[in-house]
C-alpha positions as CSV (number, residue, x, y, z in Angstrom):
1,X,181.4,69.3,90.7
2,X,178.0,67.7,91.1
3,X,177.1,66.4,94.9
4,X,173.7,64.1,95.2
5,X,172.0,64.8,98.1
6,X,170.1,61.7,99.3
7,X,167.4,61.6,102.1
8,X,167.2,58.2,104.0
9,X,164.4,56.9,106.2
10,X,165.0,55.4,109.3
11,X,162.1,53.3,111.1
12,X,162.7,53.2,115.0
13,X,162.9,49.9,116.3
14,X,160.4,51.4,118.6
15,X,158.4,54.8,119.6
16,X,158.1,54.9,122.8
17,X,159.4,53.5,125.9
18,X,157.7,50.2,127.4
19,X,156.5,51.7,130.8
20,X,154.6,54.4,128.6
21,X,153.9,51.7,126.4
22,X,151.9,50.0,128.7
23,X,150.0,52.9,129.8
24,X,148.6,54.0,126.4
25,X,147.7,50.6,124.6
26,X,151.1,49.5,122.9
27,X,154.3,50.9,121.1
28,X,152.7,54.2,119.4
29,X,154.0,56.9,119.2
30,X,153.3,59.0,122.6
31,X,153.2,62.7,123.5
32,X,155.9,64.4,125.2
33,X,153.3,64.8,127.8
34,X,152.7,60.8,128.3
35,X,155.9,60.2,127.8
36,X,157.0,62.4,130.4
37,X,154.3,61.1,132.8
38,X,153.1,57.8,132.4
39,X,154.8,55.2,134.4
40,X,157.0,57.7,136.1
41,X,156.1,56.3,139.7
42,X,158.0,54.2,141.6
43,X,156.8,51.0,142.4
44,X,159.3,48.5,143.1
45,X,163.1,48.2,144.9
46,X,161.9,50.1,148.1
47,X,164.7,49.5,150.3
48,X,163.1,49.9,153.7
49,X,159.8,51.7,155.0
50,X,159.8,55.2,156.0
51,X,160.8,55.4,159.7
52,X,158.1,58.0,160.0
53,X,155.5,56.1,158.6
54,X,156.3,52.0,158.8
55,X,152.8,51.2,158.2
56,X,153.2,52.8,154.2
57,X,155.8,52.3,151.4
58,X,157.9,55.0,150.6
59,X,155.2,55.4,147.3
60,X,151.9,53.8,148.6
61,X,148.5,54.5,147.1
62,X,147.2,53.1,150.6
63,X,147.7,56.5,152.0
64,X,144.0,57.4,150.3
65,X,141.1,55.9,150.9
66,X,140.4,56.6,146.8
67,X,140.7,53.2,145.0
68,X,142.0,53.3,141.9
69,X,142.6,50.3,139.6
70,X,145.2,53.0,137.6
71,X,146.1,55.9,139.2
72,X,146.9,57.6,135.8
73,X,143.6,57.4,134.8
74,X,143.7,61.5,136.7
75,X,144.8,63.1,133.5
76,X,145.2,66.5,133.0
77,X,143.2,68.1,130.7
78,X,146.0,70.7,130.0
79,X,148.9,68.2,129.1
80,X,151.5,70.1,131.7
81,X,154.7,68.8,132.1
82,X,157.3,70.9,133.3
83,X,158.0,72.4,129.9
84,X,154.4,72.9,129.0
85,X,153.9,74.3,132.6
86,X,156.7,76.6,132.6
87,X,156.2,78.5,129.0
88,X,152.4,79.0,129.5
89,X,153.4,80.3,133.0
90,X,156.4,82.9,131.5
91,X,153.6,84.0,129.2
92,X,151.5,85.1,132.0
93,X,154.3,86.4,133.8
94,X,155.2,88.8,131.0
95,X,151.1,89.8,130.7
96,X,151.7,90.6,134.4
97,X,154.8,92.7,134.2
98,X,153.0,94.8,131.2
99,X,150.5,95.1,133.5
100,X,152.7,96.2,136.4
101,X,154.5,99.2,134.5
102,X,151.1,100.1,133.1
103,X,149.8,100.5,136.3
104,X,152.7,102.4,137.6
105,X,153.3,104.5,134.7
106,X,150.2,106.0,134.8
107,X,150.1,106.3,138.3
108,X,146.2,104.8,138.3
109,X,146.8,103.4,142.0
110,X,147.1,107.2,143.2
111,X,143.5,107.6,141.7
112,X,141.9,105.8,143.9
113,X,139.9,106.9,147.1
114,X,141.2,106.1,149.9
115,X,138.2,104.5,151.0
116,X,138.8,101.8,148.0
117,X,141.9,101.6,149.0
118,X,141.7,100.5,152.4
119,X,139.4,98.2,151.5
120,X,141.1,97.1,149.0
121,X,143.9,95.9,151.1
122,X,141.7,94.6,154.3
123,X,140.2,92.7,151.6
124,X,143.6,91.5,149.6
125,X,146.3,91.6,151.9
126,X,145.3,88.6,154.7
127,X,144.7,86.0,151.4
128,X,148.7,86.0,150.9
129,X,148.7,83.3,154.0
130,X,145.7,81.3,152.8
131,X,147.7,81.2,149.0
132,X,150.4,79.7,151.2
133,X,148.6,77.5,152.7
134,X,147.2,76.0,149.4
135,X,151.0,76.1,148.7
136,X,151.7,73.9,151.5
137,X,148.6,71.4,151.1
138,X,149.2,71.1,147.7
139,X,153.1,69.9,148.5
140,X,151.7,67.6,150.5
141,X,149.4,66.1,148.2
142,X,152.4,65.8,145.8
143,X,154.2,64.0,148.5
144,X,152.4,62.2,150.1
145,X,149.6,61.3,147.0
146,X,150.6,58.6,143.9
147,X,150.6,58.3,140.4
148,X,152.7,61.2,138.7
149,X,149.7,62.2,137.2
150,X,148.5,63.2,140.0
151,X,151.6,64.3,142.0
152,X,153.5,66.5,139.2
153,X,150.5,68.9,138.4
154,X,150.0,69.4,142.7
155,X,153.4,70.3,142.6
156,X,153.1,72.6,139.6
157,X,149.2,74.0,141.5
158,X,151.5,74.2,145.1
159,X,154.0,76.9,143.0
160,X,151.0,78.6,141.5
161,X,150.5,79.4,144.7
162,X,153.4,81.1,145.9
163,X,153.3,82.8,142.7
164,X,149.3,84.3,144.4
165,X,151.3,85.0,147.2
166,X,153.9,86.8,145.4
167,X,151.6,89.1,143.0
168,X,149.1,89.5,146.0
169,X,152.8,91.0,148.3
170,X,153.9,93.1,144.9
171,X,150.0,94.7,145.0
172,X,150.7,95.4,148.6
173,X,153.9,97.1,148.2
174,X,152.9,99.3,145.4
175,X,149.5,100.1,147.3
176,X,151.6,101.3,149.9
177,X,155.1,99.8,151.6
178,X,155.9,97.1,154.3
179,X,153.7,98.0,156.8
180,X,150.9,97.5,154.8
181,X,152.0,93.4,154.7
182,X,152.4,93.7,158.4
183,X,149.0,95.5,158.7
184,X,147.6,92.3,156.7
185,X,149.3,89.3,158.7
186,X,147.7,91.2,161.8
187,X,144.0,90.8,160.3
188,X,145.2,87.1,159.5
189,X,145.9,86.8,162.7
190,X,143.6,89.2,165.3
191,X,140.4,90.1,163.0
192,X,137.3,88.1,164.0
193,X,136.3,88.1,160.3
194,X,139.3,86.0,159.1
195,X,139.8,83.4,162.1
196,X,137.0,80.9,160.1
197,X,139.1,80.7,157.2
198,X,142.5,80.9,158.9
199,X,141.0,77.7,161.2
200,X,139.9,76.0,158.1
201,X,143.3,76.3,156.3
202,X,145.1,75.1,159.5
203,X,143.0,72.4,160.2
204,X,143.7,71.4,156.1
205,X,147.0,71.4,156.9
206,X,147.1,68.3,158.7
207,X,144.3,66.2,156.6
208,X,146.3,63.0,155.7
209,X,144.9,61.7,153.0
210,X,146.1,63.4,149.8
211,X,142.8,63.1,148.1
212,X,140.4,64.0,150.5
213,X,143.2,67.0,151.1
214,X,143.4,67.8,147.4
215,X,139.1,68.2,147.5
216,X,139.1,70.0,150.6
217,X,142.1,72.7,149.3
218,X,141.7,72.8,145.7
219,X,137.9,72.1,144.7
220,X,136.1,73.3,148.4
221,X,137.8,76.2,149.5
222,X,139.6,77.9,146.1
223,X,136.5,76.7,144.1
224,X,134.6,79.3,146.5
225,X,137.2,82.1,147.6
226,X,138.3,83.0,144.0
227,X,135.0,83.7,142.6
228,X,134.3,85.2,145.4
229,X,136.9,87.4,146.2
230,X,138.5,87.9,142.4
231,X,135.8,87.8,140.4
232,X,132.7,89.6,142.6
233,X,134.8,91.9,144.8
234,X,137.5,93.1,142.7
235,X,136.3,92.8,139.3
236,X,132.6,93.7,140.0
237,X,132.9,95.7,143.0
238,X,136.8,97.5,143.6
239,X,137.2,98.1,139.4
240,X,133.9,99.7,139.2
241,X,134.4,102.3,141.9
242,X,137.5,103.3,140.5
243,X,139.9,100.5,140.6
244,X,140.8,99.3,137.4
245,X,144.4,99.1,138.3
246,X,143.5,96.5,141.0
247,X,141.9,94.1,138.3
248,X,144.5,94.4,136.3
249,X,147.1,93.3,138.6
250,X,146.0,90.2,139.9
251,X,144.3,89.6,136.5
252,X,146.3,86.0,136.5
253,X,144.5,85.0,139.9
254,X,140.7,84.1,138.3
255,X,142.7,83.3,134.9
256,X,144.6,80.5,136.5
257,X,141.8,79.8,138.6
258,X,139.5,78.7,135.6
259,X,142.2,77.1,134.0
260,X,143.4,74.9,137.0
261,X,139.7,74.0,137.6
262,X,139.2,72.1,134.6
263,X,142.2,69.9,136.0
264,X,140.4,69.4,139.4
265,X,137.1,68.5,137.7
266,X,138.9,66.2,135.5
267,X,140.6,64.3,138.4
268,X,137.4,64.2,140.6
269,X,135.6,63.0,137.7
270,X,137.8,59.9,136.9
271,X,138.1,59.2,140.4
272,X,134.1,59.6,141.0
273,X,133.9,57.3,137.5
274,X,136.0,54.4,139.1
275,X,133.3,53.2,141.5
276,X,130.1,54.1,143.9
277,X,132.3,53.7,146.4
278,X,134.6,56.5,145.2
279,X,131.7,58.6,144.3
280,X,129.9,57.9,147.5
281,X,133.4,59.0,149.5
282,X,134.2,62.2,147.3
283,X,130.3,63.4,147.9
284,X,130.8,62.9,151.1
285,X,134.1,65.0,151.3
286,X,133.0,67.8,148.9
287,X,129.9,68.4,151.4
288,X,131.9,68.8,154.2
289,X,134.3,70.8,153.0
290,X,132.6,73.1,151.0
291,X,130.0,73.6,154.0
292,X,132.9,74.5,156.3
293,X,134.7,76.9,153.5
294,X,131.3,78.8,152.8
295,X,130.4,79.1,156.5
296,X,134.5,80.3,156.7
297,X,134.0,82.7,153.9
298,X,130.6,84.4,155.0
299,X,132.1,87.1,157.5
300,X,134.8,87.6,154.6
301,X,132.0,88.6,151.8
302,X,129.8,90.2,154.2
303,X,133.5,92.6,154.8
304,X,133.7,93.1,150.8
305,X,130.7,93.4,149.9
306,X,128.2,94.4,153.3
307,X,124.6,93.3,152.7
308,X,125.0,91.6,149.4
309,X,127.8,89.4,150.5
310,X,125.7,86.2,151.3
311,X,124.3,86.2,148.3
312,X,127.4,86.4,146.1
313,X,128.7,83.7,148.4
314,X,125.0,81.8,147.3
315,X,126.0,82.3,144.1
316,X,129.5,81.0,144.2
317,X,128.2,78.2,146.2
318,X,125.7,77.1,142.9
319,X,128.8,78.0,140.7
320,X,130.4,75.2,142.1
321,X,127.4,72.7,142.8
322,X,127.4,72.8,138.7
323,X,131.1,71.7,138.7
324,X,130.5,68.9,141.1
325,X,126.8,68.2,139.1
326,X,129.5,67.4,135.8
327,X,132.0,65.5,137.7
328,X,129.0,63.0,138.9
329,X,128.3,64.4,142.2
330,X,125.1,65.7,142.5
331,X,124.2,66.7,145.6
């Protein structure tokens, strides 16, 4: 018996949906990316305004003083949806959990001083309140902000967050047990050193617009404490003396730092692109609060690092000047 296999071509009446459509020039055919956030927002059939807010929509881009002629002009760089997000994010996770039973196979945490140590978790232990912080700000900027390009990656930056949280609590248990996440909340809470930072993260927490809150969190204060703290302290400072085993597990900290920045540059940039007034309003922001996180982060390096603190702070500082230099704010 002879069977003829035949292959058919069908041409789709169309390739993408019209609210995507509209967003990338016509019916072609769209990424999953686009297609899964461009024109997502709600915008109309608003029932009644929020009884906690009357003077907003529910959805209201009034809620910043950003103007934006298209709010999805704040594309991400890395095309994350929620699928994209989640696989490069179990990739990571696994690189972390090698990392974990490397570490703890080898029993490399025992071999360090206890000098490092101690520093070690002064240092480390007191940043698992200022990741949730960012955690919280970052929610709020989803829900509070517009556009789901700008919402659904805050949302996926406010769980990359916890996720800080989480490896910095793991570090702290296998450094030593519960009381040494106790002994870390008290130096959040009691230590001269950390009550400029703790006050600056409070004081983000009730910023109400979501842009000027997205600068102040996410370009101002991580664009200085992660350098800072993950690249000069423990990478140049705590691995070198004998703690290798430190760098390697919060290795995804400066890795998803200097992934996530080029999605905050690329947001600031658009917005900065949109108009003088934009530009003129996110200088303004970035000044402040980058002044108040560096001035909030000076008794912090000067703990890590003694004398040389300030001027890896300095240097952090310039780090990010550049950043804001590309995204058309020059001081």
């Amino acid at each position: 018996m002879n069977i003829d296999l035949q292959a058919r071509e069908i041409t789709p009446l169309r390739n993408t949906y019209d609210h995507v459509a509209r967003h990338i020039g016509g019916d072609k055919v769209a990424s999953r990316y686009q297609e899964a956030t461009f024109g997502a927002q709600p915008m109309v059939n608003f029932h009644y305004r929020p009884t906690w807010d009357p003077g907003h929509e529910l959805f209201d881009a009034g809620r910043s003083k950003i103007v934006l002629a298209d709010w999805y002009v704040l594309k991400d760089p890395r095309q994350f949806y929620y699928a994209t997000w989640t696989m490069t994010r179990a990739k990571q996770q696994d690189a972390m959990e090698s990392n974990f039973q490397f570490v703890e196979q080898r029993g490399m945490l025992s071999m360090m001083s206890d000098a490092l140590r101690d520093k070690t978790l002064e240092i480390l232990m007191p940043l698992r309140h200022a990741a949730w912080g960012a955690n919280m700000n970052n929610a709020s900027i989803c829900a509070y902000g517009f556009g789901t390009a700008f919402t659904a990656p805050a949302m996926f930056h406010a769980m990359d967050n916890l996720g800080v949280a989480q490896y910095l609590t793991r570090l702290g248990l296998a450094m030593g047990d519960a009381q040494t996440l106790d002994d870390g909340k008290q130096r959040w809470m009691d230590a001269p050193a950390w009550q400029g930072l703790r006050r600056l993260v409070e004081d983000t927490l009730i910023v109400q617009d979501p842009f000027e809150l997205f600068v102040a969190q996410n370009l101002a204060i991580d664009g200085l404490l992660y350098p800072l703290v993950y690249g000069s302290f423990v990478d140049d400072h705590v691995a070198l003396q004998g703690g290798t085993a430190v760098a390697m597990l919060t290795n995804f900290m400066p890795e998803w730092h200097d992934e996530s920045a080029r999605w905050i540059d690329a947001v600031v940039k658009a917005a900065a692109t949109e108009s003088d007034a934009n530009r003129a309003l996110l200088r303004e922001w970035s000044r402040h609060w980058v002044d108040r996180a560096q001035a909030a982060l000076a008794p912090i390096a000067r703990l890590a690092l003694g004398d040389q603190g300030e001027a890896v702070l300095n240097e952090a500082r310039e780090q990010l000047q550049t950043r804001l230099d590309k995204a058309g704010l020059k001081a």
